[in-house]
C-alpha positions in Angstrom: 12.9 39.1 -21.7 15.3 37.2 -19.7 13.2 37.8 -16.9 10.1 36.7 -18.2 12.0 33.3 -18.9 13.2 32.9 -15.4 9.7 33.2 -14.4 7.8 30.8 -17.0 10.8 28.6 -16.3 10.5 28.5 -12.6 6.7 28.3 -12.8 6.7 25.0 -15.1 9.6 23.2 -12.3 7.3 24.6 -9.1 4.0 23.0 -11.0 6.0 19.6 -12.0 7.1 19.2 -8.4 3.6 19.7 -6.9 2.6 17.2 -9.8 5.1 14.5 -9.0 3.0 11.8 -6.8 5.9 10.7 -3.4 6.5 7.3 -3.3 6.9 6.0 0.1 8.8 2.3 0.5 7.4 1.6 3.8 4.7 2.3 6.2 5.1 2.8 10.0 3.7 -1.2 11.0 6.7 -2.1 7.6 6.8 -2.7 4.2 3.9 -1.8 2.4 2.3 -4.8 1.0 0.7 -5.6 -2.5 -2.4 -7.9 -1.8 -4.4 -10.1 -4.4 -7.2 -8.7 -2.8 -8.9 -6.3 0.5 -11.8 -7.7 2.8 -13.3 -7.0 5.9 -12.5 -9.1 8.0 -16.1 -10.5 8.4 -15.6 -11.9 4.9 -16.4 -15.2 3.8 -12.5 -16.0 2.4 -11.1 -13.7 5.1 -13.0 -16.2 8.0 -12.1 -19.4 6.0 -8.2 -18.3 6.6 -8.2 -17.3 10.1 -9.7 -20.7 10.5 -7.2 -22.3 8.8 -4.4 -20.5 10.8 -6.1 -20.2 14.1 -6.2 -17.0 13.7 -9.1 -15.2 16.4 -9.9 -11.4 15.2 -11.7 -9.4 18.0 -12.6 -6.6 15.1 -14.7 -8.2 12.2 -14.5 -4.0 10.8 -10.7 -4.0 10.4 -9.7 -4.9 6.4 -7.4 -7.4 5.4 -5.6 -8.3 3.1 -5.3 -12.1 1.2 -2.3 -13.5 -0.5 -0.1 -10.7 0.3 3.7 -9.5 -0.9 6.1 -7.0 0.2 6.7 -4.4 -1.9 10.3 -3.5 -1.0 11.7 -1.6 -3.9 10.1 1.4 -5.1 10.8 3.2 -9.0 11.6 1.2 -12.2 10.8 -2.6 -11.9 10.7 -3.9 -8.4 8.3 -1.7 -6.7 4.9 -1.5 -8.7 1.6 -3.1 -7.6 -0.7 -4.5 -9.8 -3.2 -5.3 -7.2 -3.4 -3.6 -4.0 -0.9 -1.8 -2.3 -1.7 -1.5 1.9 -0.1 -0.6 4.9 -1.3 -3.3 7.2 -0.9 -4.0 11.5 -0.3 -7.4 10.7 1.7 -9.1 8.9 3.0 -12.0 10.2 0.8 -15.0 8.7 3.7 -15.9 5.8 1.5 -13.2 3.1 -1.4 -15.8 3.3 -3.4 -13.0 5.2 -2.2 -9.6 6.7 -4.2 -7.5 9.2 -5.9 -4.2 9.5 -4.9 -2.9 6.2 -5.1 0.5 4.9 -4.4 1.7 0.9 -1.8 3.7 0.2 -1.1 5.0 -2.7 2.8 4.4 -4.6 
């Protein structure tokens, strides 16, 4: 009997772990960001920016992301997203716009 509760206990941990999404606090270009929204770059609000900013993009395929924030805490109250969370090349435009963006998931 004991046994049989060792196992069914052991089983239930193992399938909670393999359950349990990571979360990840940064990406390998920096802090993951949490953008308002994600265009390509050929987008009518994405062009209107890099105008703005001078900004020249030699890949109208690459994704960006507009009005963007760090997300630098991850777990109870700092670290969710409401919007988009991305991992993005750029992001050096003061969160205005951030470059080649990728999701990732918190």
């Amino acid at each position: 009997m004991q046994f049989q509760l060792a196992t069914l206990v052991t089983l239930a941990v193992s399938a909670l772990a393999a359950a349990t999404p990571v979360r990840r606090a940064s990406c390998s270009t920096g802090p993951v960001q949490c953008c308002n929204s994600v265009v390509p770059a050929k987008d009518a609000s994405a062009a209107g920016l890099f105008g703005l900013l001078g900004v020249v993009i030699q890949d109208l395929t690459v994704d960006v992301g507009l009005t963007c924030s760090p997300i630098t805490v991850i777990g109870v109250g700092g670290g969710d997203c409401s919007a988009e969370a991305v991992c993005c090349e750029d992001n050096s435009y003061g969160g205005l716009i951030s470059i080649g963006c990728v999701p990732v998931s918190l």
